[in-house]
Every structure is written in structure tokens, then in C-alpha cells.
C-alpha positions as MATLAB code, in Angstrom:
seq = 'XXXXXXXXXXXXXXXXXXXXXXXXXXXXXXXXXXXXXXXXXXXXXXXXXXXXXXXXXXXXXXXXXXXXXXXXXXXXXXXXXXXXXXXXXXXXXXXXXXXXXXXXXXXXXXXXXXXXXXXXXXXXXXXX';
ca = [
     154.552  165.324  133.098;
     153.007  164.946  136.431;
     149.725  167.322  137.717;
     146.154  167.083  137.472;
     145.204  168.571  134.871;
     141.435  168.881  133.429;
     141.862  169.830  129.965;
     144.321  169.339  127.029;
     144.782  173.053  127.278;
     146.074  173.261  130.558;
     148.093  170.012  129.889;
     149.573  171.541  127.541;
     150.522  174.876  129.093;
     152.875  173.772  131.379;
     155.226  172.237  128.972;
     158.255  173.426  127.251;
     157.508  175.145  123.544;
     159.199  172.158  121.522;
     157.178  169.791  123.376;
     153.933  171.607  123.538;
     153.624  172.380  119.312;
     155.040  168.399  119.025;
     151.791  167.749  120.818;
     149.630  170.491  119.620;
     150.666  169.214  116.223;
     149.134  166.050  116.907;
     146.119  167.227  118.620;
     145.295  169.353  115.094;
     145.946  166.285  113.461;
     143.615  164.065  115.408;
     140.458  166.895  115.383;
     140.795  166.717  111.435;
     140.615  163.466  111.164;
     138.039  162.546  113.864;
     136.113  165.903  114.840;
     133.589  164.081  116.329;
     135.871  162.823  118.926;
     135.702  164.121  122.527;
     139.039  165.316  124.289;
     139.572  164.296  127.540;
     142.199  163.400  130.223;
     142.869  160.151  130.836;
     145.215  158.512  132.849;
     146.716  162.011  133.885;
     147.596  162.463  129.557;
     145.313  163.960  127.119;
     143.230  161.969  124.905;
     140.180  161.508  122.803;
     137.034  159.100  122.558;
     135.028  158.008  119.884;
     133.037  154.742  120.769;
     135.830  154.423  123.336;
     139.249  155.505  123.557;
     140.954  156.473  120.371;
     144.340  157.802  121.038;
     145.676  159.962  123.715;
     149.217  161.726  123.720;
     151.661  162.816  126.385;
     155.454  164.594  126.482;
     158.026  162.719  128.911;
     161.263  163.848  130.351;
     163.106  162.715  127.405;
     160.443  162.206  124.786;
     156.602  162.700  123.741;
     154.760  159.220  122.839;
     151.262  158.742  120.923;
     148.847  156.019  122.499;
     146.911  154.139  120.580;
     146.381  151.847  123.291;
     146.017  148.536  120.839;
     149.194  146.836  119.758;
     147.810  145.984  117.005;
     146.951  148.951  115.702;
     150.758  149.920  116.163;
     151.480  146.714  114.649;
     150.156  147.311  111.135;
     152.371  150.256  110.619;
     155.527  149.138  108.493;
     157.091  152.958  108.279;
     157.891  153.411  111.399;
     161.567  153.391  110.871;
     163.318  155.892  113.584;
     160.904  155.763  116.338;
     160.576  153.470  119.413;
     157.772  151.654  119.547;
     156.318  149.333  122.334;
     152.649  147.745  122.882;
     150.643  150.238  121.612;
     152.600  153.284  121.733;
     155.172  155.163  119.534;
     157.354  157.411  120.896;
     159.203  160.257  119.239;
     161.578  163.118  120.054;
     159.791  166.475  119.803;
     161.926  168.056  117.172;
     161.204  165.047  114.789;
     157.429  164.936  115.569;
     155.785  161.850  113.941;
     154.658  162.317  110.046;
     150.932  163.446  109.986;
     150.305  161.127  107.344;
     150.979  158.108  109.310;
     148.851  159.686  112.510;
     146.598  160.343  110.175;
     146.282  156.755  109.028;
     146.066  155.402  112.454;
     143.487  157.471  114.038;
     141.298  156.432  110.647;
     142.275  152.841  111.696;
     141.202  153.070  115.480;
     138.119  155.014  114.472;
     136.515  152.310  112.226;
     137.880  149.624  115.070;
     135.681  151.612  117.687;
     133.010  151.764  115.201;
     133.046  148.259  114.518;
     133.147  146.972  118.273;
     130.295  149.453  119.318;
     128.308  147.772  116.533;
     129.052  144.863  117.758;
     128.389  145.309  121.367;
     124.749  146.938  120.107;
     124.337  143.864  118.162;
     124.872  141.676  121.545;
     122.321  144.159  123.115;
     125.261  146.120  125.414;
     125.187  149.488  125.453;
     127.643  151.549  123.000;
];
């Protein structure tokens, strides 16, 4: 979906209703499991950061896809059996929305790996 859009909410209020509570589903999902997160828009898609970017989410013509925006992070997922999945992102038909457990488990994942590097970069004296 193309605009410029400054919030999740507005993001989210142009888009069709499957598509919107698809994403709204994994905005609730994220906020639970990282409140401390910040939502933002990046890349013209809503996201959040914690120590850095954590996930971010958009809806496509044909599809809505979660960002995780580390392959890795994608990679140590086994159950992902029905959705597409590229370097760092999944993507997913709206009407089968991804299974909050397994959201769940990989915003837990990429918020102790943002934890860990922004220790790390204090440790080296950058800034967090």
C-alpha cells in the first residue's frame, strides 16, 4: 500500500477490513509482548523499535507480510509450513493470519537480540 502515512493508525485505515484486523491482529500481538516498544513508520510500513528495529508489518496487493528484518530470526522457525517465506520476512494471506504463538515467539526472539547488541555496542562505548 502506497501513501505517506505517519502513524500505524492511519496506515491502517485505508485498507480493506480483512487486511486491516490481519494486521491489527498482529499489532495487538506485538504491544503484548513488547509494550515497551515504540510504533513507528518505517520504510512507508508500520513498525516498532526496541534497541532498534524489531518487526514492522505491511498488507500487499495480494498478501500481508511480517518483517523481522533478520533472516535469521526467520530462519529458526521450523513451523512455518503454509506460508512464504524469504530473507527475513513471512508472508501470509489475510484470512489465514499467522498463529500468535509463533509471532509471539519471534518478537521475544528479536527483543533479547536488540537487547543483546545494545549491550554490546554500550560495552564498545557506542551509544545504544
Amino acid at each position: 500500500m502506497t501513501g505517506q502515512h505517519r502513524t500505524i493508525d492511519e496506515y491502517l485505515s485505508v485498507l480493506s477490513a480483512d487486511k486491516r484486523d490481519a494486521l491489527q491482529g498482529l499489532r495487538r500481538i506485538v504491544r503484548s509482548v513488547a509494550p515497551d516498544a515504540e510504533e513507528c513508520i518505517s520504510y512507508g510500513m508500520p513498525a516498532f523499535r526496541l534497541n532498534g528495529m524489531l518487526v514492522g508489518f505491511a498488507a500487499h496487493a495480494n498478501h500481508c507480510a511480517l518483517y523481522a528484518w533478520n533472516a535469521t530470526t526467520i530462519s529458526a522457525f521450523s513451523d512455518l509450513t503454509g506460508f512464504e517465506t524469504s530473507k527475513g520476512t513471512i508472508r501470509f494471506m489475510p484470512d489465514k493470519p499467522l498463529p500468535e504463538a509463533l509471532v509471539r515467539h519471534l518478537v521475544e526472539a528479536k527483543v533479547v537480540m536488540n537487547a543483546e547488541r545494545a549491550k554490546a555496542r554500550r560495552g564498545r562505548g557506542g551509544s545504544s
